[in-house]
N, CA, C and O of each residue as an XYZ file, in Angstrom:
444
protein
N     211.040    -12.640     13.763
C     212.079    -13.148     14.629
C     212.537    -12.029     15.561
O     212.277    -10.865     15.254
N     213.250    -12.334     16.760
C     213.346    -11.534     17.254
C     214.910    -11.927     18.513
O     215.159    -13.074     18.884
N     215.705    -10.732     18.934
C     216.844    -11.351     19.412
C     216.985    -10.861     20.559
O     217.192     -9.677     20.823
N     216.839    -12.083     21.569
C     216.928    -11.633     22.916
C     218.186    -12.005     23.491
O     218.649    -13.138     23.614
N     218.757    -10.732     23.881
C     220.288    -10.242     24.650
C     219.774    -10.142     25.967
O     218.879     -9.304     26.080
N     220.225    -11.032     27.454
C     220.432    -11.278     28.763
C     221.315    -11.211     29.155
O     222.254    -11.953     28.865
N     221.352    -10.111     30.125
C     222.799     -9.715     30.974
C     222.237    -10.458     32.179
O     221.052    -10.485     32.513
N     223.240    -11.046     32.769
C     222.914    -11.815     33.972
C     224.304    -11.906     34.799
O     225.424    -11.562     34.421
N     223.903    -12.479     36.063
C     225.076    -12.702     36.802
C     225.429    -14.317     36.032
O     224.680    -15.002     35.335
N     226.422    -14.502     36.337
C     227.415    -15.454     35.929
C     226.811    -16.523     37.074
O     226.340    -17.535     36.554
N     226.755    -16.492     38.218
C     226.348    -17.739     38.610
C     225.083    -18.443     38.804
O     224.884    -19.473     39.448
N     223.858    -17.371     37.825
C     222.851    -18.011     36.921
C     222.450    -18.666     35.756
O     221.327    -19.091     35.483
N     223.907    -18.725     34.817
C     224.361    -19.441     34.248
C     223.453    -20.672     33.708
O     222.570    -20.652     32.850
N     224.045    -21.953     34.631
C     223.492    -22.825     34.730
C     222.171    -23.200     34.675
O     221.783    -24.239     34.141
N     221.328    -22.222     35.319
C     219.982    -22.161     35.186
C     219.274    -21.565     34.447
O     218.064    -21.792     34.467
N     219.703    -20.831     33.767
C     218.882    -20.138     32.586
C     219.495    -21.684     31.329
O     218.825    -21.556     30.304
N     219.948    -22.264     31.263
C     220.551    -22.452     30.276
C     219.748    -24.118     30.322
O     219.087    -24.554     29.379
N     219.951    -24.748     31.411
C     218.859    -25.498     31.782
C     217.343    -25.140     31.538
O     216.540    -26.052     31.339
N     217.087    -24.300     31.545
C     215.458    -23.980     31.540
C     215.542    -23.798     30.004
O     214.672    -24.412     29.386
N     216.408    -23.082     29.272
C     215.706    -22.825     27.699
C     216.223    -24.361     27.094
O     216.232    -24.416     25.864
N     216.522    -25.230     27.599
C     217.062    -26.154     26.501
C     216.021    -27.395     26.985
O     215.842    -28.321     26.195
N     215.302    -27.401     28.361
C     214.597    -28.057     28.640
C     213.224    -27.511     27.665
O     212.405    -28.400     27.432
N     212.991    -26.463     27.226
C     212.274    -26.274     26.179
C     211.943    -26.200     24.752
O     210.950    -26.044     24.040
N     213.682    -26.448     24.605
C     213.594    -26.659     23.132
C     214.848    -26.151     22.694
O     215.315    -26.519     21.616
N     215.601    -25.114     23.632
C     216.086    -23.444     22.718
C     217.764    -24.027     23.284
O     218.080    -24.059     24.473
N     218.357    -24.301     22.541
C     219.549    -24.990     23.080
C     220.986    -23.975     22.181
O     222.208    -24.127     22.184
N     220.147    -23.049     21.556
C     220.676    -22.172     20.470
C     221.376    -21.127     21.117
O     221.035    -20.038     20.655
N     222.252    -21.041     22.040
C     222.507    -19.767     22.757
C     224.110    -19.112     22.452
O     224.995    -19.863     22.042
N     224.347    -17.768     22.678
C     226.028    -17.551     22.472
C     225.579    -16.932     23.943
O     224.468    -16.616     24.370
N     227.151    -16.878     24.659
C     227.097    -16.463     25.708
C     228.883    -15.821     25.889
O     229.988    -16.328     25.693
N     228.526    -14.829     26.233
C     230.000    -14.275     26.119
C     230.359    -13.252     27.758
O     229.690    -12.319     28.202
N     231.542    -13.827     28.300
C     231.873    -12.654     29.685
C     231.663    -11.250     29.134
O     231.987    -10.876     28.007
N     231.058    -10.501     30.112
C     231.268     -8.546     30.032
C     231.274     -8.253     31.169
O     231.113     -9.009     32.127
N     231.485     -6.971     31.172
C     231.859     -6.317     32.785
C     230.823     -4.883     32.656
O     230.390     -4.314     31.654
N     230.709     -4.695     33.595
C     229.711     -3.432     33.858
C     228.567     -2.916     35.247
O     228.647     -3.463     36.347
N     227.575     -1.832     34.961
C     227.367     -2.183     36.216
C     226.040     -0.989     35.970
O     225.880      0.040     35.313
N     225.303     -1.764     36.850
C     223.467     -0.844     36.490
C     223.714      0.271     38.189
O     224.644      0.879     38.720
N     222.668      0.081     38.395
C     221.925      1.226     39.768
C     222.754      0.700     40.814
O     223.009      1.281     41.869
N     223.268     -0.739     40.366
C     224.408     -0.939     42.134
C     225.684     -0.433     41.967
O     226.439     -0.394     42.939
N     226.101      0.029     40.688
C     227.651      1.187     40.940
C     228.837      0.029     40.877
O     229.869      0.672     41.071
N     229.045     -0.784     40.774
C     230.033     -1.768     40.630
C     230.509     -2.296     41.989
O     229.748     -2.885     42.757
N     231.932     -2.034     42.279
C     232.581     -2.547     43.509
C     233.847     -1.462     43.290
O     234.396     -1.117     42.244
N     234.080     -1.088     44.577
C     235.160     -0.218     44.974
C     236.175     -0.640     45.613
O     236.179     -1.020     46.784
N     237.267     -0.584     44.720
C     238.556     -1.294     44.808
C     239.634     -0.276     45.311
O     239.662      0.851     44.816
N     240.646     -0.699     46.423
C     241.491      0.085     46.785
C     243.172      0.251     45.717
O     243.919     -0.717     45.853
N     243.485      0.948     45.127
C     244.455      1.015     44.064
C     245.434      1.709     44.398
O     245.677      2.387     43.400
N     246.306      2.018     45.356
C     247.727      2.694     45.423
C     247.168      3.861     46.339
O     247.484      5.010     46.032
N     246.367      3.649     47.429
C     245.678      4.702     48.196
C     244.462      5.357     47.687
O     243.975      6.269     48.355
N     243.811      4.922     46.361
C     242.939      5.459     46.230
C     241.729      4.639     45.823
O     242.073      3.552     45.359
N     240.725      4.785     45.848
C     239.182      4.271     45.558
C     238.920      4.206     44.221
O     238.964      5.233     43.544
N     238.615      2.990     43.673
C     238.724      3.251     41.971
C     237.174      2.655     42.387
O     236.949      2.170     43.496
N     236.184      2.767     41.353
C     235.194      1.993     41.475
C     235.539      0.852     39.646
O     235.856      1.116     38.486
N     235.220     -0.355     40.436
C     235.409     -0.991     39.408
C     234.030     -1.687     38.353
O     233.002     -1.024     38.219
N     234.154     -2.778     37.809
C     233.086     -2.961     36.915
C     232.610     -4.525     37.643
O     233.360     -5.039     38.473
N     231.589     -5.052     37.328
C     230.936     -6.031     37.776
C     231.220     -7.178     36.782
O     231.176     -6.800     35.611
N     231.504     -8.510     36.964
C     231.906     -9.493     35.772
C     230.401     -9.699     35.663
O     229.823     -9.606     36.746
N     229.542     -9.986     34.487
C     228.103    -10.668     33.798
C     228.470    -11.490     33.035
O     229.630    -11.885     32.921
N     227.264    -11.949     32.246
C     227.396    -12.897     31.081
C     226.545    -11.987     30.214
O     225.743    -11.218     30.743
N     226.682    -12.047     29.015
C     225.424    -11.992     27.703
C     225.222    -13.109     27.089
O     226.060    -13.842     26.563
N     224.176    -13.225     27.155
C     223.214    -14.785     26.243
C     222.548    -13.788     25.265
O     221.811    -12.817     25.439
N     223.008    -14.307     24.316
C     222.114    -14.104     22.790
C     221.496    -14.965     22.335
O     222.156    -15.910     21.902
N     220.331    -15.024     22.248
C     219.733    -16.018     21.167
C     218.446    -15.225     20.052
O     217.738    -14.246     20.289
N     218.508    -16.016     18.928
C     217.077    -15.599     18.552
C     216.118    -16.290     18.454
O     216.238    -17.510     18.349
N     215.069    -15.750     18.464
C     213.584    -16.597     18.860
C     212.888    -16.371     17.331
O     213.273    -15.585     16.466
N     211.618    -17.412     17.265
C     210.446    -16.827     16.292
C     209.710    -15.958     17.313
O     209.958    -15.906     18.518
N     208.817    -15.320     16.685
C     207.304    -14.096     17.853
C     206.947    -14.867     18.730
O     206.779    -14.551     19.907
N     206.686    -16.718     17.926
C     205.807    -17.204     19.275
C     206.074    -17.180     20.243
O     205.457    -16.905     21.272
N     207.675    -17.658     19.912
C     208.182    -18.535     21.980
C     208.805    -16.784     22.245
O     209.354    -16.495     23.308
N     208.700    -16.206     21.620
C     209.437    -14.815     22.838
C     208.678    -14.545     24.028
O     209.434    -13.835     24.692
N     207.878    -14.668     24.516
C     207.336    -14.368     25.881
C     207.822    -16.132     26.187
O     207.766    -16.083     27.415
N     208.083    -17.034     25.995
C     207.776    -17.893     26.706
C     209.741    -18.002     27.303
O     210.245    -18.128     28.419
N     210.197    -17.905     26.226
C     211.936    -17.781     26.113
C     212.175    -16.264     27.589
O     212.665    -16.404     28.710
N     211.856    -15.542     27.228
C     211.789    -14.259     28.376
C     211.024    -14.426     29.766
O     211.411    -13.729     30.704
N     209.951    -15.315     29.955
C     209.547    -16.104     31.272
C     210.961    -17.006     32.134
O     211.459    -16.930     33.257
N     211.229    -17.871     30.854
C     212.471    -18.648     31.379
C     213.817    -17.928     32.138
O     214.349    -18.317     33.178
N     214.036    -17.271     31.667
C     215.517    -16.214     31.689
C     215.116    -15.605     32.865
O     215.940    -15.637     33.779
N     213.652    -14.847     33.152
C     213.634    -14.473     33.938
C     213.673    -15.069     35.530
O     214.292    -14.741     36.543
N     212.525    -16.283     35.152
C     212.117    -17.067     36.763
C     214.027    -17.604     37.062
O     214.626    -17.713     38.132
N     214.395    -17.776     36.007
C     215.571    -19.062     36.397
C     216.720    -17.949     36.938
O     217.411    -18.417     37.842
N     217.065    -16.515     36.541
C     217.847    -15.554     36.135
C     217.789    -14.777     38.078
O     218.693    -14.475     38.856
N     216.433    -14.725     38.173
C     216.070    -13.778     39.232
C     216.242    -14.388     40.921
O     215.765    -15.395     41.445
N     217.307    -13.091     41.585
C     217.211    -13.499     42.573
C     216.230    -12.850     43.698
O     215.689    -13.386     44.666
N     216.178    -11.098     43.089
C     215.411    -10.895     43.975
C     216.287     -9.301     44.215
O     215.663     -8.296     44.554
N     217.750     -9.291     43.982
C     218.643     -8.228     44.330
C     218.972     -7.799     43.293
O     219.098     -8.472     42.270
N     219.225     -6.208     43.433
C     220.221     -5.626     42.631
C     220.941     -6.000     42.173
O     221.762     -6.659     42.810
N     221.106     -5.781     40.544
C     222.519     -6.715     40.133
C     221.940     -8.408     39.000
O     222.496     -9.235     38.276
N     220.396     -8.079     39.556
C     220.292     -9.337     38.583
C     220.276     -9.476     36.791
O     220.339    -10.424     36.009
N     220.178     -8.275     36.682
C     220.486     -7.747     35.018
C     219.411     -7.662     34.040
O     218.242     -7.533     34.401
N     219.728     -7.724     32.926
C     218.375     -6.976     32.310
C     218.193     -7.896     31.177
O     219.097     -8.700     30.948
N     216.867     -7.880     30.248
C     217.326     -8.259     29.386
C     215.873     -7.405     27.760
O     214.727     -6.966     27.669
N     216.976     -7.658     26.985
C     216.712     -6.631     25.749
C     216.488     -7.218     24.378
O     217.262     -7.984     23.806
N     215.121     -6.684     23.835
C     214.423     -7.545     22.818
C     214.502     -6.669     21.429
O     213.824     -5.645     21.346
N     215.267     -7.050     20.435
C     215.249     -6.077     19.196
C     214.621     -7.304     17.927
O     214.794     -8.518     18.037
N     214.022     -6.755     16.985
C     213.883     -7.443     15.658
C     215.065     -7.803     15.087
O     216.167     -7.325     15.355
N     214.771     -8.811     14.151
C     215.698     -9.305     13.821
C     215.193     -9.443     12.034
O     214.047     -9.885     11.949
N     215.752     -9.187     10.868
C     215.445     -9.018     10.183
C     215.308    -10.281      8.837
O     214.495    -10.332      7.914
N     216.277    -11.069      9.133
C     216.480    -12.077      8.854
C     217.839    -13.348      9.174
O     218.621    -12.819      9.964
N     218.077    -14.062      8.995
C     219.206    -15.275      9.348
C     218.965    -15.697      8.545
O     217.950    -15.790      7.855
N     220.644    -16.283      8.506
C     221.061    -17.361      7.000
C     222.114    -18.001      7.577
O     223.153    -17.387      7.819
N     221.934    -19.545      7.915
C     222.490    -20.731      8.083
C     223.711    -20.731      7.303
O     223.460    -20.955      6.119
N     224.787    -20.582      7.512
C     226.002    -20.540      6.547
C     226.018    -21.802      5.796
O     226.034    -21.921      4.571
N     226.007    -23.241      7.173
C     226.318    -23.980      6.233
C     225.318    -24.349      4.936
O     225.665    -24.908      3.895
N     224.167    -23.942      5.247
C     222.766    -24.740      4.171
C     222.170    -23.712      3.396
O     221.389    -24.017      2.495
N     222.453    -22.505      3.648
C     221.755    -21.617      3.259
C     220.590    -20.796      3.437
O     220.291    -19.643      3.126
N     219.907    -21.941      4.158
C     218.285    -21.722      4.639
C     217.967    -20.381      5.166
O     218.794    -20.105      6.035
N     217.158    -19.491      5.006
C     216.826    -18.481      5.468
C     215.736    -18.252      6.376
O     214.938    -19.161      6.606
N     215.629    -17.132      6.908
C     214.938    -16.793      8.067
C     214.583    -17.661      9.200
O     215.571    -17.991      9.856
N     213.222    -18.228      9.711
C     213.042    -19.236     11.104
C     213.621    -20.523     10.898
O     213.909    -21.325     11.787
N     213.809    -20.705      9.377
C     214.368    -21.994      9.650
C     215.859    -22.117      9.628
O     216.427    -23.204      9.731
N     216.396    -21.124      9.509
C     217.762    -20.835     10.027
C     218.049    -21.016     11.400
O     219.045    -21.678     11.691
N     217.112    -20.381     12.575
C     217.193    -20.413     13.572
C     216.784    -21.659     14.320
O     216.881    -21.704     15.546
């Protein structure tokens, strides 16, 4: 298994979320963060001075089995990508196991 974390802009949203559920993967957490890669954020004027601030994103978590991870990471990407700086990244770690609270079930069939 494996757990793929997508930082994205917020008003790709919709379309990543559409594309993995049109495939099956309807399993997602998605939570606001702020931050900021190679484009530096946005520079805000604060009491005469230049603050640089942070960028609003989303994180989508989900976990996959081995198979669909390239196919789950195709999606995120075509649907995710605009083309500019700023479109975000996304990050693949193992996952060691899952356990369904309510049933118990362990590992893929947890997920």
């Amino acid at each position: 298994m494996k757990k793929v974390e997508a930082i994205i802009r917020p008003s790709a949203l919709r379309a990543v979320l559409d594309g993995l559920k049109a495939v099956g993967y309807s399993g997602v957490t998605v939570a606001e963060v702020q931050g900021h890669g190679s484009q530096k954020g946005i520079t805000e004027s604060y009491r005469g001075q230049n603050v640089e601030g942070l960028l609003p994103k989303l994180l989508i978590v989900t976990v996959v089995s081995e198979k669909h991870l390239a196919k789950v990471i195709q999606i995120i990407t075509k649907t995710a990508r605009t083309g500019e700086i700023g479109d975000g990244k996304i990050f693949v770690s193992p996952v060691a196991n899952a356990i369904r609270i309510r049933t118990g079930e362990k590992g893929e069939k947890a997920i």
